[in-house]
N, C-alpha and C positions, 0 to 999 in steps of 0.2 A: 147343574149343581146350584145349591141355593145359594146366596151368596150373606153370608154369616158376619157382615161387619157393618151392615146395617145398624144404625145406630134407632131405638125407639122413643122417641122423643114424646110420647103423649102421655108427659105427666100432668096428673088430676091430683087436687088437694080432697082427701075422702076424711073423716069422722076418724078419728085414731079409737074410738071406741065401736069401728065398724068391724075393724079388722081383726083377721080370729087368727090364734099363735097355732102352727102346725103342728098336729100331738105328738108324732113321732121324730119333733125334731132335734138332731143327736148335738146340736152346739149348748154348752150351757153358760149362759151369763154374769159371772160372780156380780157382786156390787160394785165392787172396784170399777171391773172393766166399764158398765152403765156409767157410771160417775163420769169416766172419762169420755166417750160417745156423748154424753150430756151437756160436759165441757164444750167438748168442739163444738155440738149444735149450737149451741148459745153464742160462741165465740165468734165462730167462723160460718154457720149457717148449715144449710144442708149442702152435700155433693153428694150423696144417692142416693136417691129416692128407694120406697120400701116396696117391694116386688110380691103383688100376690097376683092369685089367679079370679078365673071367671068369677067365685063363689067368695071372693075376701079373704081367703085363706093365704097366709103370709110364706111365699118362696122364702124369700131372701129378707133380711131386713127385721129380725126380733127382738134383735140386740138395739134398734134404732126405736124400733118400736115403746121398748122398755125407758128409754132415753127421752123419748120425745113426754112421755107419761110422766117422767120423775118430774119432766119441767115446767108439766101443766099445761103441755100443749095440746087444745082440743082438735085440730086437721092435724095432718103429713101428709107430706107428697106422697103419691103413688104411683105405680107404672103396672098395669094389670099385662097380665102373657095372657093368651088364648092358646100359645100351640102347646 
């Protein structure tokens, strides 16, 4: 069995204008909410990086994405998956 508590730790600082928002993704992010993810970044920094895959395609992470953009940030961490 694999063992699933693996932590992945090879976060990379990528182009935040690299990363592409997945089209079919069903969370939507009012303003409000942005504002406040904007907040914390600024405040308190990252604590998760933005999760795409092989192609820059954004798993996890749109809402952060959108965030890091409000604030004029040109990198964000990343953590790319292969599997």
């Amino acid at each position: 069995m694999e063992d699933i508590t693996l932590l992945n730790d090879a976060i990379e600082l990528r182009e935040a204008d690299s990363l592409i928002p997945y089209s079919n993704n069903p969370k939507d992010h009012p303003e409000s909410q942005v504002n406040k993810i904007a907040s914390s970044i600024k405040n308190y920094g990252w604590d998760q990086p933005i999760v795409v895959d092989g192609e820059g395609e954004i798993i996890k992470g749109h809402g952060r994405l959108q965030a890091a953009q409000k604030l004029g940030l040109e990198e964000v961490p990343v953590i790319e998956r292969s599997d």
